[in-house]
C-alpha positions in Angstrom: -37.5 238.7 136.3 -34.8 240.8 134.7 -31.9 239.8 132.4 -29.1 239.1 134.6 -26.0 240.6 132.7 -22.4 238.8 133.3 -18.9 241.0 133.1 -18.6 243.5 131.2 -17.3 242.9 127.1 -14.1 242.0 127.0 -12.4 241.3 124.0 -11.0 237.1 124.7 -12.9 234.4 123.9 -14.2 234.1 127.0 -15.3 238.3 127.4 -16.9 237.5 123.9 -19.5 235.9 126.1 -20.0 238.3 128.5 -19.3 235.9 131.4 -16.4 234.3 132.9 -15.6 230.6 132.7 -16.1 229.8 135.9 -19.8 230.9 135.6 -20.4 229.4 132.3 -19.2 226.4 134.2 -21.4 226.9 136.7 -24.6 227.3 133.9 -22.9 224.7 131.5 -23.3 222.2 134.7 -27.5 222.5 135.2 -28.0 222.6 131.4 -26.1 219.7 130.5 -27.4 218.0 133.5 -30.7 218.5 132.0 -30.3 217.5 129.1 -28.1 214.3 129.4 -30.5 212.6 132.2 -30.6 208.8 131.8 -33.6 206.9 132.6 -36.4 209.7 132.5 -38.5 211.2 130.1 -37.4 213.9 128.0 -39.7 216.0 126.4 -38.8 218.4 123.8 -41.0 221.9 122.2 -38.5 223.8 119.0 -40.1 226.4 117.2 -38.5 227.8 114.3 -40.5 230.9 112.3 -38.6 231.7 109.3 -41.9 233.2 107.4 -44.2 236.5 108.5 -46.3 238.7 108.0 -45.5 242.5 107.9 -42.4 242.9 106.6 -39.3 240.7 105.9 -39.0 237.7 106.6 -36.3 235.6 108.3 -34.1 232.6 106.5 -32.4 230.6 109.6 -34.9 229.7 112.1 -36.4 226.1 110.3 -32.0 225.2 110.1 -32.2 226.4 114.4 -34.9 223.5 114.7 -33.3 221.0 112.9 -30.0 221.3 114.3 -31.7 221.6 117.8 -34.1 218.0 117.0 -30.7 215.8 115.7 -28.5 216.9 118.7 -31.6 216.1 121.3 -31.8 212.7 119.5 -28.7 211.3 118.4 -26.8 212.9 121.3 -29.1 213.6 124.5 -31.2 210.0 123.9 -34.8 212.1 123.2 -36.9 209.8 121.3 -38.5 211.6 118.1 -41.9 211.1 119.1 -41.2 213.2 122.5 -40.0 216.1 120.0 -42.6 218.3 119.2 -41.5 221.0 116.7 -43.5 224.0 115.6 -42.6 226.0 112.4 -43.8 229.0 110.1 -47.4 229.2 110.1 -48.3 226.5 112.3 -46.1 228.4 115.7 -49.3 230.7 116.2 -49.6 231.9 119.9 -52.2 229.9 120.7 -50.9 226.7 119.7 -47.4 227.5 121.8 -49.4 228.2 124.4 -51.3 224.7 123.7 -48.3 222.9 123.4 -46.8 224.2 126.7 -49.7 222.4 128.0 -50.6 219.7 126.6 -47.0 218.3 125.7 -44.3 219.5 127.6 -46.3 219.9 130.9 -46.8 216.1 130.5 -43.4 215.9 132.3 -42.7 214.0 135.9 -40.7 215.0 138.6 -37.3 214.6 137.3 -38.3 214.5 134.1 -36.2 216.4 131.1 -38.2 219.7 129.5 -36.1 221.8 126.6 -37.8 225.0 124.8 -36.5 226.3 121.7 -37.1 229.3 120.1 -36.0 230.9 116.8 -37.8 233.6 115.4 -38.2 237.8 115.2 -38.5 239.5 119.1 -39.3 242.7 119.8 -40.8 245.2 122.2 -44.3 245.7 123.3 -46.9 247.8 125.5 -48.3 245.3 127.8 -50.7 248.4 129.5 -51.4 251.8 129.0 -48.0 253.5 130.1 -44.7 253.7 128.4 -42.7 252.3 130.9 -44.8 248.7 130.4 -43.3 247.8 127.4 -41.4 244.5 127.7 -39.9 242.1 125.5 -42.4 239.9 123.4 -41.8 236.9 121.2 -43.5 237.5 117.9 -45.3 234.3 116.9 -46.9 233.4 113.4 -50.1 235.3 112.5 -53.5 233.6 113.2 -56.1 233.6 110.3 -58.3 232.5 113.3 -58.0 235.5 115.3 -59.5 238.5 113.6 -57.1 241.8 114.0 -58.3 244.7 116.1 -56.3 247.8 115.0 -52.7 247.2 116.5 -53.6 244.6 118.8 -51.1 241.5 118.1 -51.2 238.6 120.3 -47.6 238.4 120.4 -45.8 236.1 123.5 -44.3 238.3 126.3 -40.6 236.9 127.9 -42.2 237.0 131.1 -44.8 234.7 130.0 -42.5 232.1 128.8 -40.5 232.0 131.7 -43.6 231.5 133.9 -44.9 228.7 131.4 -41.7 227.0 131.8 -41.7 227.6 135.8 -45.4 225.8 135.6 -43.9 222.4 134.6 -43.9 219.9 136.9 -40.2 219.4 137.3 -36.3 221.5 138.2 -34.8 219.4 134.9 -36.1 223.0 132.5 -33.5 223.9 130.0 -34.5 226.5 127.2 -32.5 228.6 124.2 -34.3 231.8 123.0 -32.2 232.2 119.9 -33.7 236.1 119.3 -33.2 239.7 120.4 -35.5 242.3 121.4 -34.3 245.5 121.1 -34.5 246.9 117.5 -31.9 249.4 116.0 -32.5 252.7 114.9 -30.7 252.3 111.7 -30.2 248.8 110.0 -26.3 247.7 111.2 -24.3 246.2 108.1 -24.2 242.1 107.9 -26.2 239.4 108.5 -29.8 239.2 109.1 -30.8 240.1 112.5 -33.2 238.2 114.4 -35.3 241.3 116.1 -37.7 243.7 114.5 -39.6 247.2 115.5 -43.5 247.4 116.7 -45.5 250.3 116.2 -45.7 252.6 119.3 -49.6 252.3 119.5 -49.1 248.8 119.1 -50.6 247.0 122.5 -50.8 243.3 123.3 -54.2 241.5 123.2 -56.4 240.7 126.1 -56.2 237.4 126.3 -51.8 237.5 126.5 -52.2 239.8 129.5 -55.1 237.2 130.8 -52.5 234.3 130.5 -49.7 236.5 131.9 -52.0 236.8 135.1 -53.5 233.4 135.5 -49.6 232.1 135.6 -48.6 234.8 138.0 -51.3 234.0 140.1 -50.4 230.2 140.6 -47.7 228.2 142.6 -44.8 228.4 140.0 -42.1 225.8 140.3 -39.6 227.3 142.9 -36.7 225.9 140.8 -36.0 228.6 137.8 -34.8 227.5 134.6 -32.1 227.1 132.4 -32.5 230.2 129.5 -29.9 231.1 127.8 -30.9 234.2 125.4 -28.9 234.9 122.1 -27.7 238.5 123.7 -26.8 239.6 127.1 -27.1 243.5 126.4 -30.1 245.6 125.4 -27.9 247.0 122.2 -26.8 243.3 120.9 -28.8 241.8 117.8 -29.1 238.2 117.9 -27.9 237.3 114.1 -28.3 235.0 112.0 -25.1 233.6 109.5 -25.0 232.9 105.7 -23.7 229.5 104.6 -23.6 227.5 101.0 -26.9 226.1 101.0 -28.5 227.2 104.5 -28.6 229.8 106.8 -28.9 229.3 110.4 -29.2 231.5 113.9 -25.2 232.3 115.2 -25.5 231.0 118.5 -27.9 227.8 118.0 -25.2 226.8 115.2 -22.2 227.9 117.3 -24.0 226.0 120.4 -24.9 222.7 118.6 -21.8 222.1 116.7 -19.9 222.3 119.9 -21.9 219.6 121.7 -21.6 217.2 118.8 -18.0 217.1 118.8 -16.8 217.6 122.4 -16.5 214.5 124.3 -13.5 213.2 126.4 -14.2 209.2 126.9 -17.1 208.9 129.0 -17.5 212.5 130.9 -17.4 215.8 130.1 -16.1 218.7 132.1 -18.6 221.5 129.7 -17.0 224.4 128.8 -18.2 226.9 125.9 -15.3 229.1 125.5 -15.0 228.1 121.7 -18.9 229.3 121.2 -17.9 232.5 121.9 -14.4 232.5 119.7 -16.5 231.5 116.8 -18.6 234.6 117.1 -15.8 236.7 117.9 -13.4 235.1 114.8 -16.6 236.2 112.2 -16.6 240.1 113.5 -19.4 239.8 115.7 -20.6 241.9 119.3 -23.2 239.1 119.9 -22.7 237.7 123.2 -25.2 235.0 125.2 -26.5 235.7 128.6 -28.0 234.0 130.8 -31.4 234.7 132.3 -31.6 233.9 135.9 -33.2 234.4 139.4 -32.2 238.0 140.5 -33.0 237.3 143.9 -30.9 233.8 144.1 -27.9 234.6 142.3 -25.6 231.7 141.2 -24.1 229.3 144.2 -20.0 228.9 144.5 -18.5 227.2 141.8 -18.9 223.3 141.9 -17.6 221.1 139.0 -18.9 218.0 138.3 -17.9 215.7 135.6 -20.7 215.0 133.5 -21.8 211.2 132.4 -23.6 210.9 129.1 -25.3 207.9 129.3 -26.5 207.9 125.8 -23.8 208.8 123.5 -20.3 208.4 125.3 -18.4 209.6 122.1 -18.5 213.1 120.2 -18.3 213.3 116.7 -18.8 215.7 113.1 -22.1 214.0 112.3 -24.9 211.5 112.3 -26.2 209.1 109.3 -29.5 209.6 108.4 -30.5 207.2 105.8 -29.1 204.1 103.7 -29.3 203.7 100.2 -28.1 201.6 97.4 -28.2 198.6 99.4 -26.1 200.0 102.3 -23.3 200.9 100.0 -24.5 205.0 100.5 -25.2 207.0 103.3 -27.2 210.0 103.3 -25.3 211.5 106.4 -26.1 215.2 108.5 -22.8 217.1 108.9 -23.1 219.3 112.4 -20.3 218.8 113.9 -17.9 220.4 111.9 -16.5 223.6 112.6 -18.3 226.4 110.6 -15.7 227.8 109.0 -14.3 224.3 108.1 -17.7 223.2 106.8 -17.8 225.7 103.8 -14.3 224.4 102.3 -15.1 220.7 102.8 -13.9 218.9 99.6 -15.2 215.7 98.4 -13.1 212.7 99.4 -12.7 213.7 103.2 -13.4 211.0 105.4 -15.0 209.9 108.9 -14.6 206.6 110.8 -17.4 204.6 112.3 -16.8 202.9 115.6 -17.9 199.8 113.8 -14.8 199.8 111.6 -16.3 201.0 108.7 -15.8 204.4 107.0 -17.4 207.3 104.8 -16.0 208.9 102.1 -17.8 212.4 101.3 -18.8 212.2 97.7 -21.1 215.4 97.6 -22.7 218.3 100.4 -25.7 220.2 99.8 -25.7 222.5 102.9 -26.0 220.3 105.9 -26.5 217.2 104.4 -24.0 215.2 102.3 -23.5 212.4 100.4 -21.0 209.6 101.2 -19.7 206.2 100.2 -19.6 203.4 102.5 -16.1 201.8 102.5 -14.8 198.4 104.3 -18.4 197.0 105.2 -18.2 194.3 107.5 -21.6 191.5 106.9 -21.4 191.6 111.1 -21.6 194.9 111.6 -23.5 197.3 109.1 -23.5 200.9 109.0 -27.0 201.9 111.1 -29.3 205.0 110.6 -28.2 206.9 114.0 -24.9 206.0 113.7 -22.5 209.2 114.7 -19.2 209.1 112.8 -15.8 210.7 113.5 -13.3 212.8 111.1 -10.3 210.8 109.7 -9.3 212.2 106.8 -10.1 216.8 106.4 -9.4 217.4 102.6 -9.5 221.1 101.8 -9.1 223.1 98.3 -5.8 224.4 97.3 -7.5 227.3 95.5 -9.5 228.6 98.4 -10.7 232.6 97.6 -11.4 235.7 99.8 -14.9 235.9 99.0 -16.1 239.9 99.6 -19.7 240.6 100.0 -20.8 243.9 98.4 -23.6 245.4 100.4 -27.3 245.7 99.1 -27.2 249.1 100.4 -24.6 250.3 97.6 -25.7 251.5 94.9 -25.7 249.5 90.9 -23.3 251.6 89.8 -21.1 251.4 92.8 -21.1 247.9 93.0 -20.9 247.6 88.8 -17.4 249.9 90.2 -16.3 247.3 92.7 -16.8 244.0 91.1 -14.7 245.5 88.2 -12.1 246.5 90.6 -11.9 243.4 92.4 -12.4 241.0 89.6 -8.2 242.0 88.8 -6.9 240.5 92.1 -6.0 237.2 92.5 -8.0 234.5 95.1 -10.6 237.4 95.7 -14.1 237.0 94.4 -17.6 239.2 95.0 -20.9 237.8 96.1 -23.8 239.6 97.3 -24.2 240.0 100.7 -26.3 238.5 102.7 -27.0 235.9 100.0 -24.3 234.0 99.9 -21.4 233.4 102.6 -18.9 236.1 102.8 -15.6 237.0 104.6 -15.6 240.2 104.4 -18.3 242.8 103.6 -17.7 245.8 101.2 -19.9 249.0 101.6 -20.0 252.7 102.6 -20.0 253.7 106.4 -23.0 255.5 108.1 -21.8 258.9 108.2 -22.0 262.1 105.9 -20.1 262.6 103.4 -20.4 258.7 103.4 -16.6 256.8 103.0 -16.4 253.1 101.9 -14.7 250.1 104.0 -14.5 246.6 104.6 -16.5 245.0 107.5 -16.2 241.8 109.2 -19.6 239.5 108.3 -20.7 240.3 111.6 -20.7 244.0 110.8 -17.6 245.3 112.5 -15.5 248.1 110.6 -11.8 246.3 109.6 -9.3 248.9 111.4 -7.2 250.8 108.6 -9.9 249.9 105.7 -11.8 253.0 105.2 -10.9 255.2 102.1 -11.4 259.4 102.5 -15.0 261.1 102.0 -15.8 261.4 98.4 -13.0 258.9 97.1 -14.1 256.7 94.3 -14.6 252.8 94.8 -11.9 251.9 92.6 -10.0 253.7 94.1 -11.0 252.2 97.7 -10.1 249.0 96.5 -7.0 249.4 94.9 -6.2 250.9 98.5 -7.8 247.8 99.8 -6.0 245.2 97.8 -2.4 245.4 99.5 -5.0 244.1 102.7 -7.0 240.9 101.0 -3.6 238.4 101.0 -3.7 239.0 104.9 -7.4 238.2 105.3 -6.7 235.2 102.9 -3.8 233.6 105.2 -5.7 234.1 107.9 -8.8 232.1 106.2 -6.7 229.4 105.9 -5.0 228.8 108.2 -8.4 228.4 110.7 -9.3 226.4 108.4 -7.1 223.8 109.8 -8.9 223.7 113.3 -10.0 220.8 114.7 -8.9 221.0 118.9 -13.2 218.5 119.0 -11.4 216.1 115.9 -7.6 215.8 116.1 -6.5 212.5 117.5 -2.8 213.9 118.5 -2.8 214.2 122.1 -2.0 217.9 122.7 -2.7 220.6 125.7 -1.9 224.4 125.2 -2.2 227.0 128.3 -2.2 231.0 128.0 -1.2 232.4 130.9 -0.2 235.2 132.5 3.2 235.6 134.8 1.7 237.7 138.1 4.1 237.5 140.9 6.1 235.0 139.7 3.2 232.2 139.6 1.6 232.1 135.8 -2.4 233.0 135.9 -4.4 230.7 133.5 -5.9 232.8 130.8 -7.6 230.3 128.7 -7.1 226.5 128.1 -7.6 224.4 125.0 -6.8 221.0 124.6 -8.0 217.6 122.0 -10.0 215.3 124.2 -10.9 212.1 122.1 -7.9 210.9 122.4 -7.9 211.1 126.0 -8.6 208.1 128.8 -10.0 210.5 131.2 -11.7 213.9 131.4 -9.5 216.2 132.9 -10.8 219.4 134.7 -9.0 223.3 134.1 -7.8 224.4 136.9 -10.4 226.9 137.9 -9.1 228.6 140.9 -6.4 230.2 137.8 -9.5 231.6 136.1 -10.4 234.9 136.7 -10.4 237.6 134.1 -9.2 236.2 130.9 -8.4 239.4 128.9 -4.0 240.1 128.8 -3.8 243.6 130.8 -1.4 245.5 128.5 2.1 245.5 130.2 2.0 242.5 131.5 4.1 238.8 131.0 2.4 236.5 128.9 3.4 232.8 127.9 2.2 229.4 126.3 2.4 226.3 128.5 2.5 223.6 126.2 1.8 220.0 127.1 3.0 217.1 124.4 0.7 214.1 125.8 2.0 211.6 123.0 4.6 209.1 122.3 6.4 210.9 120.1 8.1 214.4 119.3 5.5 216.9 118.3 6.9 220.2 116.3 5.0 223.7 116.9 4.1 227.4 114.2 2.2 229.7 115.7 0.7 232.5 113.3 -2.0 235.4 114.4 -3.5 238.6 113.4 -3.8 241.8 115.3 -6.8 244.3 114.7 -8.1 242.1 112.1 -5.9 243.2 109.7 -2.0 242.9 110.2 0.1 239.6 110.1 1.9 238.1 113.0 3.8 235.1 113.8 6.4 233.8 116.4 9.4 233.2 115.6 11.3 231.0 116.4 15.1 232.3 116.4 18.6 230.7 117.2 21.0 232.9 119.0 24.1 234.0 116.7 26.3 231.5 118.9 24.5 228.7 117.5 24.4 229.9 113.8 26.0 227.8 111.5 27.3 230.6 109.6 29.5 233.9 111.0 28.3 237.2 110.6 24.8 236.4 108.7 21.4 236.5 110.3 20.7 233.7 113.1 18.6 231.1 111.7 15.6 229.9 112.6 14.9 226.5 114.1 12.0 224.0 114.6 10.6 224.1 118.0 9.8 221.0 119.1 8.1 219.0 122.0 9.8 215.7 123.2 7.4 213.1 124.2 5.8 213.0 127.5 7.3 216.3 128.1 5.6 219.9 129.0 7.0 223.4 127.0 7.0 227.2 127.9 6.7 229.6 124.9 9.0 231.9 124.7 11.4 229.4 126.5 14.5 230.6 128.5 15.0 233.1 131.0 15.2 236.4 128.5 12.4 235.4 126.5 10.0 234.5 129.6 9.5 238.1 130.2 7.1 238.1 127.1 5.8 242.4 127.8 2.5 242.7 126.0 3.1 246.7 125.1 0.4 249.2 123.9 -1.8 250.4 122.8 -4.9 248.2 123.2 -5.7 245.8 120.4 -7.6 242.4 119.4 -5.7 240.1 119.1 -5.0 235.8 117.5 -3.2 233.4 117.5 -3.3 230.0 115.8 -1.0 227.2 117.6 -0.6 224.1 115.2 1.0 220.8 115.8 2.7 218.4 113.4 3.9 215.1 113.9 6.7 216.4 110.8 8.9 219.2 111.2 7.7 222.5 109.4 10.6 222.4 106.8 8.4 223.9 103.6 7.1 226.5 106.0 10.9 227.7 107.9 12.6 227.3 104.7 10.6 230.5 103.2 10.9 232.2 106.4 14.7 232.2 106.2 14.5 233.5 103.0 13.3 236.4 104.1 15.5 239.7 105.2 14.9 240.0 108.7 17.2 242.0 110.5 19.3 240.9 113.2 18.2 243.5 115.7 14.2 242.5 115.6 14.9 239.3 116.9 11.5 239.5 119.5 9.3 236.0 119.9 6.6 238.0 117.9 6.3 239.9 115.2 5.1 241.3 111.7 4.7 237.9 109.3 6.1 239.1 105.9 4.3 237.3 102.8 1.0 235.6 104.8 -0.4 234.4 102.2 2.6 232.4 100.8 3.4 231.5 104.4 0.0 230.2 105.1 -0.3 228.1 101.9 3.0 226.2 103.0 1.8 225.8 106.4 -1.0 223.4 105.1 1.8 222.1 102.6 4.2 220.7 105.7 0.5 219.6 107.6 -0.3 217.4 103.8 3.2 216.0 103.7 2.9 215.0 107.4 0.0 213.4 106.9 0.5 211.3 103.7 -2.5 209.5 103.0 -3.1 211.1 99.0 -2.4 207.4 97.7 -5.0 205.6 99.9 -7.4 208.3 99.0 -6.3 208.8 95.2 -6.1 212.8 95.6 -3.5 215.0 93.6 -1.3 216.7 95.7 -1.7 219.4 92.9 -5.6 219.5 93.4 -5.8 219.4 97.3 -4.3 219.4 100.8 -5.6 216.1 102.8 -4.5 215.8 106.8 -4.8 213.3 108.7 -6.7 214.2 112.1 -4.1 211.6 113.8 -1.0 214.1 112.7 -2.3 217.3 113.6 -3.7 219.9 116.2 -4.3 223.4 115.4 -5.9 225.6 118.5 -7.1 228.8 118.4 -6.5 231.8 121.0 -8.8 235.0 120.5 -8.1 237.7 123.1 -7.6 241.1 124.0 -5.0 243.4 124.5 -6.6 246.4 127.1 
């Protein structure tokens, strides 16, 4: 069976996945469905290889298996025992191949199987001409199996797709979080997931002997569920640095989404955020989805889907008790990524049972937290998922730049210096510690130096000439960093799975006089019902340069909701709406309009730009990347308006977009105004001098990642 490849990269969250939404609707439906089945058995194989031989090793793939175990327990209903997870040396080929059969092919009719995998892939010959080589697996070595020359008994694609078509039941789902096709120089970033064999490299006997016995049998007419880390031959399946752990891109982007994404009792699955994730770190990885060539994927049918065993989302799970109950060793997953590495101490999350946690200390994924407002009828349990109430985040946040292994000691001696001067900037190594940016020369001759994304994309407008110093680079490069900064924080205030403010925001585009649905994001715990996108407005979600473009904006509360919306273009340069009064109803003759809040009256639905003028939003050219964050406040953005006024804009560039003068100071007053809206400092004894602490019931902050083509 071949990879079946979606649409062709575009740039919007959506494209960032290679697929549309409809189809990841379509995929979304079966997987789910798999995995949230009541009343059978569900049987789980995760493998995780983080340590080889030959070579380097890999850091992320023990995390992939640990992430993949809570989410099958505390939010699919898999009991541990049916779990069987194989790591480092003990995930040899044979005993995958053993536990195919003797534990997951103990499944019924109806029954629930999920495969992981997290490890190295690459290609291999699987016979004696060159056009046999396929993609392989590569398992842990066996000490039992003696090694002929380069014979490796490595695990072809093929054959896991026909081990998982030999179980007993259509309910298959599997994630093969690696990549096969191995670059001819190392690409800049994180740790890829896929590794070179030797040409004279062949597989052994006994793999080809499996491969035909399974070909050779009645194989399950029902293919499953895979979804593979890439869709494309040239993408690298990655995997991303955090304090404490590392862990494979998609399996953390995949889990953390279904941990916190639950409307009430259903849940119309969507993973359009996966893919912004990847694309907001600077990466080109995109999933795909392996499927039958020959029965290509039925018309679109939604169905809302019924969790029987969790019915509510949420940023984690508790995993142990101590000090008499008044402690809880809890497992932070649901958090978004970028919001995990700036979680400060004192944030809190709500049980259902009334009680609540107060984060005392985090060690990667796991976290310490006090127990607050027991109740003697209704104690904190192990299992128990918990909600965020209270996001505390640092005031004194910093850009932190990687500086590439690949540059030499003296070069890097050069750029720590010449970064150590800027404010809110500090150096790490890359690779080794998390990263927002990576510093290092590009692969050409006469080499140049620029700043990457973490994900190994080149920042437009960062590289210096050939031959020009690295202090020099940098003091180029420091104008830049207060942009990258702003735009740091200000996603760190997303939370569309957490907030509790009832809030829907449309992109659309204005085609012959009807608006076409770009993309859709909207809070859903606060929510009665599920409610479905309208999918016949789905089509291609990228903003054809040229064309009308506005924000449908829904205010589902009791109460007046007020609106900033900031972005970035290319990476690199500030934007923001902005939100202008015409002269007439200026205050003041013969000065500069002011600006004015924009606000959402109860009940009631918005377009942005509103009026007839500002409807016809042109998106002109050239192509770009572009994003915007939309954030909602139940309190008016005074802090953040009041510096904007103080600006000198001219009268004449009065457009609903355009360059954000001072991001940095802008962005740090934006989290002011979401602070003072919130309120809560004196219940949870925080300075206002030390941190900014919001209140998930006062906010919403969305964010829309597209392109511009």
């Amino acid at each position: 069976m071949k990879r079946r490849f979606f649409l062709q990269r575009i740039g919007s969250i959506l494209a960032v996945l290679g697929i549309t939404e409809a189809q990841w609707l379509t995929f979304s439906d079966r997987y789910s469905q798999a995995l949230a089945q009541s009343g059978q058995r569900k049987l789980a194989l995760l493998i995780g290889i983080n340590k080889y031989q030959k070579g380097l090793c890999l850091t992320g793939c023990l995390t992939d298996v640990e992430l993949q175990k809570e989410l099958l327990i505390h939010r699919f209903g898999f009991q541990s025992s049916d779990i069987l997870t194989l790591t480092d040396e003990d995930a040899t080929s044979k005993s995958i191949e053993t536990a195919f059969t003797e534990h997951l092919a103990r499944v019924k009719a109806d029954d629930v199987a999920v495969f992981h995998f997290s490890g190295y892939g690459t290609r291999i010959k699987s016979g004696n001409f060159i056009d046999t080589t396929q993609n392989a697996l590569v398992p842990a070595y066996d000490p039992l199996i003696p090694q002929k020359n380069e014979i490796v008994n490595y695990i072809l694609a093929e054959t896991v797709e026909l081990l998982l078509r030999s179980l007993p039941t259509n309910r298959v789902a599997a994630v093969l979080d690696t990549s096969f096709h191995a670059p001819s120089i190392p690409p800049i970033g994180w740790r890829i997931r896929v590794r070179p064999e030797s040409t004279q490299a062949q597989l052994a006997t006994e793999e080809l002997e499996l491969l035909r016995q399974l070909k050779n049998q009645n194989s399950n007419p029902s293919y499953p569920v895979v979804l593979s880390a890439t869709s494309e031959t040239q993408q690298l399946a990655r995997e991303v640095v955090f304090s404490g752990f590392s862990a494979g891109l998609f399996t953390y982007a995949l889990t953390q989404y279904l941990w916190e994404t639950t409307p009430a009792t259903t849940i119309n699955f969507t993973l359009s955020h996966v893919g912004s994730y990847m694309h907001k770190l600077g990466s080109n990885q995109q999933p795909g989805l392996l499927n039958d060539p020959k029965n290509p994927l039925k018309p679109l049918t939604v169905e809302n889907l019924v969790l029987p065993d969790s019915e509510v989302g949420g940023e984690g799970v508790i995993k142990a008790l101590e000090d008499d109950g008044k402690t809880a060793q809890i497992f932070l997953t649901g958090l978004p990524p970028q919001v995990l590495e700036n979680y400060g101490a004192n944030s809190r999350f709500n049980l259902l049972t009334g009680e609540q946690l107060i984060l005392r200390s985090r060690n990667g994924l796991t976290a310490k937290a006090q127990i607050s407002k027991i109740l003697p009828q209704t104690p904190p349990l192990v299992g128990q998922v918990f909600q965020e109430a209270v996001r505390v985040l640092p005031r004194n946040v910093n850009l932190i730049v990687g500086l590439d292994t690949r540059l030499e000691r003296i070069e890097r001696v050069d750029a720590t210096s010449a970064f150590a001067g800027t404010d809110h900037v500090s150096t790490v190594v890359a690779g080794e510690q998390p990263a927002d940016c990576v510093f290092t020369k590009l692969s050409e001759t006469p080499s140049r130096y620029g700043l990457f994304t973490p994900g190994g994309k080149l920042i437009a407008n960062t590289s210096g000439e050939s031959g020009e110093a690295v202090k020099l680079v940098v003091q180029r490069l420091i104008p830049k960093l207060p942009t990258l900064l702003a735009t740091k924080l200000w996603r760190l205030t997303e939370n569309e799975g957490s907030s509790r403010l009832p809030v829907k925001a449309t992109l659309e585009i204005i085609h012959n006089l009807s608006p076409r649905v770009v993309m859709q994001r909207q809070t859903t715990r606060s929510l009665t019902s599920a409610q479905s996108l309208p999918l016949t407005a789905l089509s291609n979600p990228i903003v054809p340069i040229g064309s009308r473009m506005q924000y449908r904006l829904q205010n589902q509360s009791d109460r007046p909701i007020y609106l900033m919306v900031l972005g970035l273009k290319n990476n690199i340069n500030a934007i923001a709406f902005y939100p202008w009064q015409s002269p007439e109803e200026s205050t003041y003759l013969n000065s500069k309009p002011l600006f004015q809040q924009v606000v959402i009256p109860p009940g009631e639905t918005m377009l942005l730009p509103k009026g007839v003028t500002d409807s016809e939003w042109m998106i002109p050219a050239p192509a770009y990347e572009c994003e915007h964050q939309m954030m909602f406040s139940t309190a008016p953005f005074r802090e953040t308006l009041g510096y904007l006024e103080k600006a000198k804009y001219p009268i004449t560039d009065q457009r609903p977009f355009g360059a954000l003068l001072k991001p940095l100071e802008i962005a740090q007053l934006l989290l002011q105004d979401l602070h003072n809206a919130s309120a809560v400092t004196s219940e949870t004894n925080i300075t206002s001098t030390d941190s900014y602490v919001l209140d998930v019931k006062n906010w919403a902050s969305f964010n829309f990642d597209f392109q511009v083509a």
